[in-house]
VEXLODREN-376823 format. One record per residue: residue in three letters; x, y, z of N, C-alpha, C in turn. Coordinates in pm, whole numbers, plus 32768, in hexadecimal, padded with zeros to 4 digits. Layout:
<atoms>
ALAXYZXYZXYZ/...
</atoms>
This chain:
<atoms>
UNK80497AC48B5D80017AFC8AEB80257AAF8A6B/UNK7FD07A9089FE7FD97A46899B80267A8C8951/UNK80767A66890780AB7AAC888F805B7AA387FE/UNK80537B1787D57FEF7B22875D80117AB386FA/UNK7FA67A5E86A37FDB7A08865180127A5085B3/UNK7FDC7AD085B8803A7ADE853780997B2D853E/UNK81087B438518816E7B7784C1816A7BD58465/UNK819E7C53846D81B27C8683DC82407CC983DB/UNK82667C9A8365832D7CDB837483247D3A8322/UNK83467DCE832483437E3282D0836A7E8882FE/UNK838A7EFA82EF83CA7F96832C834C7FFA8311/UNK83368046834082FC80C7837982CF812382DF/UNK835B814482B9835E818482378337814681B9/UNK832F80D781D182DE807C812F823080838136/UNK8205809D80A5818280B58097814A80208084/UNK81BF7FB28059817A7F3E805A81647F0880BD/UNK81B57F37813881877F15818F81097F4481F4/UNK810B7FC981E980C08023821F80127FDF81FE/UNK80247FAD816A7F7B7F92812C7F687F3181A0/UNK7FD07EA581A07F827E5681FA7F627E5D8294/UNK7FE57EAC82FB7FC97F1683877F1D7F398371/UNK7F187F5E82D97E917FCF82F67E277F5482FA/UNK7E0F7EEB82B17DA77E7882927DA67E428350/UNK7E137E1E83497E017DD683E77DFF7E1F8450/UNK7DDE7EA184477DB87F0684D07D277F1984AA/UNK7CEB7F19841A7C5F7F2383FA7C257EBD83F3/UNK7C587E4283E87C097DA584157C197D8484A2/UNK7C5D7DD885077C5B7DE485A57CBD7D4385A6/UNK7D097D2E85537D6C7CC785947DE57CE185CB/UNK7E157C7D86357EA17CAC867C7EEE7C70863C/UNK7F6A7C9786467FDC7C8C85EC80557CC9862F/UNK80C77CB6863481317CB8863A81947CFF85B6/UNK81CB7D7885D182167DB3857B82B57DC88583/UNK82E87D55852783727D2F854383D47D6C84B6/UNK84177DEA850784827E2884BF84DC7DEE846B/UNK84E67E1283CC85317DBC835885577E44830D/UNK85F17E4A832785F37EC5832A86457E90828A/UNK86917EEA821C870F7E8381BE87587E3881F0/UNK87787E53826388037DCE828A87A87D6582BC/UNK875C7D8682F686ED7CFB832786BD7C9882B1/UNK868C7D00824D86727C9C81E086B57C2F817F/UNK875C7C72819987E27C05818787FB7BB681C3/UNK87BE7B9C821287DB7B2D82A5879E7A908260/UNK87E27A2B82AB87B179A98261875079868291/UNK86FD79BE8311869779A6836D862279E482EE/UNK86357A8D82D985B57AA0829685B17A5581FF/UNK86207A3D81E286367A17816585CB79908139/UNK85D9796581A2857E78D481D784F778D881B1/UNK84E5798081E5843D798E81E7843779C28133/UNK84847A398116844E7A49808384D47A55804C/UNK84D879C77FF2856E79CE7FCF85987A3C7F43/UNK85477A8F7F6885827B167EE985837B797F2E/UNK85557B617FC4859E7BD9804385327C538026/UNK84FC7C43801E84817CE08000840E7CCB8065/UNK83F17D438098837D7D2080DF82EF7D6D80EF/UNK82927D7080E082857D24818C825E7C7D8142/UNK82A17C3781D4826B7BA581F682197BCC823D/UNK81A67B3F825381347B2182B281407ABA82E3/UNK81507A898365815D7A2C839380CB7A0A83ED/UNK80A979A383C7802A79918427802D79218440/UNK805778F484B48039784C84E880927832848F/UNK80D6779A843180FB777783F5810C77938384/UNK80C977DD835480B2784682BB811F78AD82C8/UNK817378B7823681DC791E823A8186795881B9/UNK814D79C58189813A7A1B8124818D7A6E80F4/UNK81A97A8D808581F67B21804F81BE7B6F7FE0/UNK81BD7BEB7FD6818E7C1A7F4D80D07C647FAF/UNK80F97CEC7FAF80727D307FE680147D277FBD/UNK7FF77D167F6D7F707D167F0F7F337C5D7F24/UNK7F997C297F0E7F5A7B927F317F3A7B847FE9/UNK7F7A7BD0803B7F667BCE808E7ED77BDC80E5/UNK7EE47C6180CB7E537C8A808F7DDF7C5D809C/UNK7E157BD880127D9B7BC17FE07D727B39804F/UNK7DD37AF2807F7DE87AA680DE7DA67ADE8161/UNK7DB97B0C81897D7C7B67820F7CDE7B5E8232/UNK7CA17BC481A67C2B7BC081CC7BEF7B5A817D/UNK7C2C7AEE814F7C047A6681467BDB7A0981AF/UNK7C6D7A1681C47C8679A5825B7C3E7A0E82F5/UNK7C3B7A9E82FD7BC97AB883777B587AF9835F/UNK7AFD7B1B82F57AC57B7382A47A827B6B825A/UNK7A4E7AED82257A3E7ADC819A799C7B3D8170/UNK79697B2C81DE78F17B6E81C179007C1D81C5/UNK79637C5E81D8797E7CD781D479707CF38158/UNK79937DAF816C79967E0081137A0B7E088088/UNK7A817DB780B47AF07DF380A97B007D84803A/UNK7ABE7D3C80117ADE7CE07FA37A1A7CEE7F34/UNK7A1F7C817EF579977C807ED1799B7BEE7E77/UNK79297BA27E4E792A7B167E2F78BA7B5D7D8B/UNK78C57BC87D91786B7BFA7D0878CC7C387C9F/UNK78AC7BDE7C27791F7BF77BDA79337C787BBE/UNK78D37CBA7BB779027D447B6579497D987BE1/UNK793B7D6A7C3A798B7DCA7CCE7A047D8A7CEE/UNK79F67D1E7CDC7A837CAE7CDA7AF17CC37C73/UNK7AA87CEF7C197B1E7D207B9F7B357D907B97/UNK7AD67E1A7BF57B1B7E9B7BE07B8D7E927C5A/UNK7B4B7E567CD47BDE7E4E7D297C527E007CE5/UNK7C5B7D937CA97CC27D467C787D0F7DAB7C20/UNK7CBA7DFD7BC77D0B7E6B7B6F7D567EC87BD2/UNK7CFB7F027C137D627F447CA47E017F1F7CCE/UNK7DDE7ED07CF37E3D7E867D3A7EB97E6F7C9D/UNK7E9A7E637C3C7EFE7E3C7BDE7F207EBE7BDB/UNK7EE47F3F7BE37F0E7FD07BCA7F587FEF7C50/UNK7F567FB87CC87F7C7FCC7D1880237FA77CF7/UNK80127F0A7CC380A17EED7CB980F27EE87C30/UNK80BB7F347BD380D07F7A7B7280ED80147B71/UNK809480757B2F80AF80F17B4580E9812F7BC9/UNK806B81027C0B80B381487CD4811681407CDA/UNK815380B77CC281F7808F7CE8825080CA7C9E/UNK825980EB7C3E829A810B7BAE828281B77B79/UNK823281C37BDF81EB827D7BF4821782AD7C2C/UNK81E082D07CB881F682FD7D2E826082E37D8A/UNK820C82337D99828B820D7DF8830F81FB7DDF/UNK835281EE7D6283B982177D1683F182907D37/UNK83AD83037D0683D1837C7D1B83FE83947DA4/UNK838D83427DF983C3836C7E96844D83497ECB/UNK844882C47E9584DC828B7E95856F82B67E42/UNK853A82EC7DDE85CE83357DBE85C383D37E1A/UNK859A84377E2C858884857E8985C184747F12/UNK856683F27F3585A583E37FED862183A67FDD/UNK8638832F7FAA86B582C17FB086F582BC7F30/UNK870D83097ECF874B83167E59874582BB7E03/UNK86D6825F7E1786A581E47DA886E981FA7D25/UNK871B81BD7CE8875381C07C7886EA81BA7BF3/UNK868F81F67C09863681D87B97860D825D7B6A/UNK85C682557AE385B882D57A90855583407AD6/UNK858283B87B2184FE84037B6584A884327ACC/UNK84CA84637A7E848E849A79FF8422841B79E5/UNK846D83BE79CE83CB834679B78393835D7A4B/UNK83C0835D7A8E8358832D7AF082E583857AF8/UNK832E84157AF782C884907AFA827D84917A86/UNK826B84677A2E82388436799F81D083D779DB/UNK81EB834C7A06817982FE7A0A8164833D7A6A/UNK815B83827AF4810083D97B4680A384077AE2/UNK80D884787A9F806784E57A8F800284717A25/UNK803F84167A077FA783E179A87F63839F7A06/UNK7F6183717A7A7F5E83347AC57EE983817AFA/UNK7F2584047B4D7F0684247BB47E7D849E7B51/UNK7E6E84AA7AEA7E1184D87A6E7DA6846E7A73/UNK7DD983D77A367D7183937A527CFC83677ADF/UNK7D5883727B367D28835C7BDC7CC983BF7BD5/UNK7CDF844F7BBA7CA784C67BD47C0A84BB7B8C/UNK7C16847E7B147BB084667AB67B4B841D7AF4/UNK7B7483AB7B2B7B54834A7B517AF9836B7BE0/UNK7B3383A47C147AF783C47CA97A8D843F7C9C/UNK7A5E848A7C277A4E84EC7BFE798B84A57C15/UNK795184307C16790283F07C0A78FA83917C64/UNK792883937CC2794483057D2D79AE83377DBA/UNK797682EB7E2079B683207EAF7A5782C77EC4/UNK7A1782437E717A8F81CE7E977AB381B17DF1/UNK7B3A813F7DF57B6A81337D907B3D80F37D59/UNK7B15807E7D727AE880017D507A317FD67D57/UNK7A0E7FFD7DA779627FE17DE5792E80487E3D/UNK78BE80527E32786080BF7EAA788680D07F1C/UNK78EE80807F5B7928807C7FCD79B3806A7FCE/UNK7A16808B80417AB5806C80397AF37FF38050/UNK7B2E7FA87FEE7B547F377FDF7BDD7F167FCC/UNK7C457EA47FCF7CBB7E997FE07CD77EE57F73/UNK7C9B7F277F077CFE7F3B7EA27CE37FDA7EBD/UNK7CB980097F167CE0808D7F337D4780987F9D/UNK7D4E80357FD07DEC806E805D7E46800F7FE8/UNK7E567FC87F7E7EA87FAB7F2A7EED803D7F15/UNK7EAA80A17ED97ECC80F97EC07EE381677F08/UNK7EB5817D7F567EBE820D7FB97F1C821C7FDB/UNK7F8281C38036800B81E2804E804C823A8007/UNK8085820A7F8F80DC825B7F1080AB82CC7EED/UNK803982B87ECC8005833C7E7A801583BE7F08/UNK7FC583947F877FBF83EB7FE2803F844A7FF8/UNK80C683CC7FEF8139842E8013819884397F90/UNK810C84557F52816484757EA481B184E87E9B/UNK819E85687F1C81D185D17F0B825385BE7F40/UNK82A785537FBB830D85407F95836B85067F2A/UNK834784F37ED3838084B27E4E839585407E0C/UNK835185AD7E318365863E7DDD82E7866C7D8C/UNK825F85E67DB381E885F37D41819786557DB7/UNK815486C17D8180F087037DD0807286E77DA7/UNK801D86D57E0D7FA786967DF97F2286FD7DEF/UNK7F4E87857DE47EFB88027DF27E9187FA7DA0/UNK7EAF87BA7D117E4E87DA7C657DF787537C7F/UNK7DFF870D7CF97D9686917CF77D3D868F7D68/UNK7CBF86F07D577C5786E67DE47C2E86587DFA/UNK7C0D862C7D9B7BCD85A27DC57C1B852C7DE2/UNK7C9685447DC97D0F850B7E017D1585057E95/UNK7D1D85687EAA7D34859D7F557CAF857F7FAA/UNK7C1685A57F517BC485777F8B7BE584E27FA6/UNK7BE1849A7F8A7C0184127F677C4983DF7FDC/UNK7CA9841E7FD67D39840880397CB6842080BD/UNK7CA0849780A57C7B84BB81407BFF84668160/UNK7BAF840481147B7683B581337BA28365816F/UNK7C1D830981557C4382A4816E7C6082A481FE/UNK7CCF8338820B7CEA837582527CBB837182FA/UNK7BD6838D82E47B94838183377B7682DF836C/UNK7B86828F83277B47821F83307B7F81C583E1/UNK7B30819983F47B64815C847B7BD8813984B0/UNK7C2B812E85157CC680EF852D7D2080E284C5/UNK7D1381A784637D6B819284197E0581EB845E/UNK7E6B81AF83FF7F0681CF84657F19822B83B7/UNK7F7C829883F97FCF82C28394802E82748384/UNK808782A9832D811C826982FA816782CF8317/UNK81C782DE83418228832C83978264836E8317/UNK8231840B833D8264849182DC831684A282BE/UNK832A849C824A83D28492822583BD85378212/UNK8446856D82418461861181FE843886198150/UNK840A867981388405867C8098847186998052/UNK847586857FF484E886A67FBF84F687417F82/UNK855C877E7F45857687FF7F468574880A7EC5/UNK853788787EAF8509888B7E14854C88FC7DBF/UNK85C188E87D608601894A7D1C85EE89CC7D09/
</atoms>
């Protein structure tokens, strides 16, 4: 049996990783999912692949990628181009590109923050984080209030940019109850073909 030509190094519990799992089970490519757990990412082997140790990498054939969002964008480049999941029209090209910067802006610095001091005691401020949530997760709400997807008439990388974090925003301690169109949203994505969850963490316990 052939071994799949790509690679992806990431853990289970990361949403950056989770976005791209979700792109390459919905572009029907095989792939190989190789465990990088913290001590893996100290190793001089992965170090090789992204020498600031963060992941996910993409390995495809001779190509080492790092950084999800470029990944991404690589993907349904290099198998896809005529798909849904990108667009060559500026005004759709620049609402996903804004996406994707909110993805690795607010999301990260929001939610997925919050999740991380909650689950693994991240050393970072939960009070900001829960701060840029709620402006965050206000604007999303607004936003979706008029539209099914984030970016274009249809679901595009810069909606599984985002879904991860926000989805398991309620382990970080954020409840997602005051946002219908939030959840609608989610539960869109949710339906969409050969999609995988991201493996449910206990919530955390609330004073």
């Amino acid at each position: 049996m052939t071994e799949p030509r790509i690679t992806l190094h990431g853990t289970a519990l990361s949403g950056h990783v989770h976005r791209v799992e979700l792109l390459l089970r919905m572009l029907g490519l095989d792939y190989h999912f190789a465990e990088a757990n913290a001590e893996t990412r100290r190793t001089s082997a992965f170090l090789a692949l992204n020498p600031l140790g963060q992941i996910p990498v993409l390995e495809d054939g001779d190509l080492v990628l790092a950084d999800s969002n470029a990944i991404m964008v690589y993907l349904v480049r290099r198998y896809a181009p005529a798909s849904h999941w990108l667009s060559d029209e500026p005004v759709a090209a620049a609402e996903i590109q804004r996406w994707l910067s909110i993805a690795a802006g607010e999301v990260m610095y929001g939610p997925a923050t919050a999740r991380m001091v909650a689950l693994w005691n991240h050393p970072s401020d939960p009070k900001r984080a829960g701060q840029i949530t709620a402006r965050l997760l206000t604007y999303m709400e607004g936003h979706l209030g008029t539209r099914d997807y984030l970016a274009a008439g249809r679901p595009t990388i810069a909606d599984l940019a985002c879904y991860s974090y926000v989805a398991h925003a309620p382990e970080g301690g954020i409840a997602l109850d005051a946002y219908p169109g939030i959840r609608a949203w989610l539960a869109r994505i949710e339906a969409l073909p050969a999609f995988k969850p991201m493996p449910r963490s206990p919530l955390p316990k609330v004073a």
